[in-house]
N, C-alpha and C positions, 0 to 999 in steps of 0.2 A: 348119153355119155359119148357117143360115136360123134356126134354131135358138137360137145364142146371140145373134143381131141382136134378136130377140123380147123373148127373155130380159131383154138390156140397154133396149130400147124398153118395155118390162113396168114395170122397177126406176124407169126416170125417170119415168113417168107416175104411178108411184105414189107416189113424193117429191114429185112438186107439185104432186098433188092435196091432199094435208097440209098445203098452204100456207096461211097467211089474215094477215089485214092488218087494220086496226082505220081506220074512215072514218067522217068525218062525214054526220051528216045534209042533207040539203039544208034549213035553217032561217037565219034571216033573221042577218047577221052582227053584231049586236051578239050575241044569244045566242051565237055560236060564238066571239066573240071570246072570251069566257067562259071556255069549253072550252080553247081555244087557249091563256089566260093562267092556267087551274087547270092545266094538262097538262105547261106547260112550267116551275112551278113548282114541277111535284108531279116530279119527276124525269126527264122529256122533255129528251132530247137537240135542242134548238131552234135550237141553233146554225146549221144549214143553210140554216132559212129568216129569216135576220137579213139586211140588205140585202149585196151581195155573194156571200150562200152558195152554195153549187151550187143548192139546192131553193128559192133567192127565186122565183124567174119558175116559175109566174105568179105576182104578187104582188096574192094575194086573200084575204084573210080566211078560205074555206074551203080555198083551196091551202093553206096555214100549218095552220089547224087540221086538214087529213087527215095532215099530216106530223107533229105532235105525239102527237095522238092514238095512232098508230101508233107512235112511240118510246115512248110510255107504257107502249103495251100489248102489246113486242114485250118490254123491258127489266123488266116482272114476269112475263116467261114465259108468257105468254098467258093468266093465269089466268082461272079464271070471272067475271065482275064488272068485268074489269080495260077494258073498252070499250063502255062505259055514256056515264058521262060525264052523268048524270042524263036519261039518254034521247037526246041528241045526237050519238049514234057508233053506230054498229053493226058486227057483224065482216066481214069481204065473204074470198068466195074469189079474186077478183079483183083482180092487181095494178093498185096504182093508180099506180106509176111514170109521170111525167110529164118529156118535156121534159131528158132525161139525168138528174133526179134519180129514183136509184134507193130506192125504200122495200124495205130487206128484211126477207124475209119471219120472220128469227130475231135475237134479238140475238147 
């Protein structure tokens, strides 16, 4: 029994180790508004952080733009390149769920 507890404790650690998330830089927010309005342009599911959405609050320029960013680059399959953003993203293992809005980690 101790055995397949492991087992199963094994299989989940190693599914969300594989996790990643695509987040902005800490850079000054006109730049990120940037980011924010090429991301949600470029095929970014943005809808969440429009005023109302689950993911509005907080409502900051880089709350909005980790939430884009991350549908950008969940929604092309995580490709290489795909969380750049000309240097204003980077990939984080770290979920950055905030505040009940959940970023997942896959489309």
């Amino acid at each position: 029994m101790a055995l397949l507890v492991l087992a199963i404790f094994m299989l989940a650690m190693t599914g969300r180790a594989s996790c990643t998330w695509c987040v902005c830089k800490e850079m000054s927010d006109s730049v990120l508004q940037q980011t924010l309005d090429y991301a949600c342009g470029a095929g970014a599911d943005c809808g969440p952080v429009h005023q109302n959405g689950p993911c509005f609050q907080p409502n900051t320029v880089r709350a909005h733009c980790n939430y884009a960013v991350n549908s950008y680059f969940q929604r092309k399959g995580q490709a290489q390149g795909t969380c750049d953003f000309k240097g204003t993203a980077t990939v984080s293992a770290s979920d950055p769920s905030i505040n009940g809005c959940s970023y997942p980690p896959v489309s």
